[in-house]
N, C-alpha and C positions, 0 to 999 in steps of 0.2 A: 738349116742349123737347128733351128727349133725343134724338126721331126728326131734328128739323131737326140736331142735333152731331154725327148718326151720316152725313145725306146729306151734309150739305156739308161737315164736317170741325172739329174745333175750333179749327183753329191756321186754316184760312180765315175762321171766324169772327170770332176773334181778329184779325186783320190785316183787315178788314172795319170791324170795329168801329172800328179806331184809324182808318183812312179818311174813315166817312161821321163821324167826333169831328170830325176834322180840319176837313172840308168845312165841318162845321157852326157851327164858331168863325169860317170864314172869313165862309159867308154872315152872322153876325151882325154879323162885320166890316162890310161890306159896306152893309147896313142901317143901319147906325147911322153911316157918315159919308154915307147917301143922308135919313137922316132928322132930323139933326142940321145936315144942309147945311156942314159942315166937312169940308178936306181927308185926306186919311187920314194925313198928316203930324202933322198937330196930335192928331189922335188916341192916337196914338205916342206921342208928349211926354207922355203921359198914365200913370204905370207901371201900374195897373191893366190897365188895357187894352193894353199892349205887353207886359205877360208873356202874358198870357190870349193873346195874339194869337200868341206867342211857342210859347205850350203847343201852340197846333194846327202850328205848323211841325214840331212833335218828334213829334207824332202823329204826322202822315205820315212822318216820318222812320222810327220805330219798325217801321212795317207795314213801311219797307223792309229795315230790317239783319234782320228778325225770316224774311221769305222768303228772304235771300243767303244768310243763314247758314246752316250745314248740321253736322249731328254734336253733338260734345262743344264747338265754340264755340256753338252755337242752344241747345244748355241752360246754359252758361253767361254767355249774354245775356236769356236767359230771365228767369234765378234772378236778376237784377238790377234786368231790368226789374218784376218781380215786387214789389222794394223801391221801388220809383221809382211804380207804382201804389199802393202802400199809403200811401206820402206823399201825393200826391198827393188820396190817398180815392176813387179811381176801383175802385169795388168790383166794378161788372164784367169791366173789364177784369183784375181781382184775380183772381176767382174762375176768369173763364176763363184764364191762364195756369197755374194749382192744376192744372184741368183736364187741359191740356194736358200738363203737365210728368207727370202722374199715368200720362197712356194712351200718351204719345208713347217712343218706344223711339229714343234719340239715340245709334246705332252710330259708333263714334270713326273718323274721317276722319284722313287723313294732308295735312290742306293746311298746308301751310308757313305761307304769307304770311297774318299775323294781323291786317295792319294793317285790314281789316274790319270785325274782331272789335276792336281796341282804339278804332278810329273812334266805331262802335255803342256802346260804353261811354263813351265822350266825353263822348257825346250824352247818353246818359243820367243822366248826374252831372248837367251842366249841368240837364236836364231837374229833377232831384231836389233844386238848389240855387233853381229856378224855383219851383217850387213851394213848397218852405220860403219862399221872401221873399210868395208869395202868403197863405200862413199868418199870417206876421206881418206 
């Protein structure tokens, strides 16, 4: 397991992982209004299933602020999304951010325009308030 985090990288793994998550929410999507023979609309109307559905949107969302970002905003979208997995209970994706944040060296950038970075955090509140109502 080590030698694969050493070829491909931890943070491609990472941004990998939230992907084929993502994908995978959708295909079940997918499935289940081709095996239920119901619109994907009505499905929706359904809160279970339109959070869940909801989660893989912010998946793929995640893999993107987590590559745009770069420096001291990518560890401190990091150390967030970090909270947003552990609610979640997504423990891999847990562990590999621990990883990441562990070996990664986030040299502080001079980019002005944060609006990226508070975008990316948006997202991820929403994402972390998604989850709590999946909790309860």
């Amino acid at each position: 397991m080590t030698q694969l985090m050493h070829k491909i990288g931890i943070k491609r793994l990472l941004i990998g992982y939230w992907i084929i998550s993502a994908l995978l929410i959708f295909f079940y999507s997918y499935l289940t209004t081709v095996l239920t023979q119901t619109d994907f609309q009505n499905l929706l109307s359904q809160p279970m299933f339109a959070l869940t559905f909801f989660t893989g949107c912010f998946s793929m969302l995640q893999s993107y602020f987590a590559e745009q970002l770069k420096g001291r905003q990518q560890l401190i979208y990091l150390k967030v999304a970090l909270i947003q997995q552990a609610v979640s209970f997504n423990l891999f994706g847990f562990i590999l951010i621990i990883l990441l944040l562990k070996r990664a060296q986030f040299k502080d950038n001079n980019v002005k325009n944060s609006l990226l970075l508070y975008s990316g955090l948006l997202m991820l509140f929403i994402s972390i308030l998604i989850s709590l109502l999946l909790i309860f």
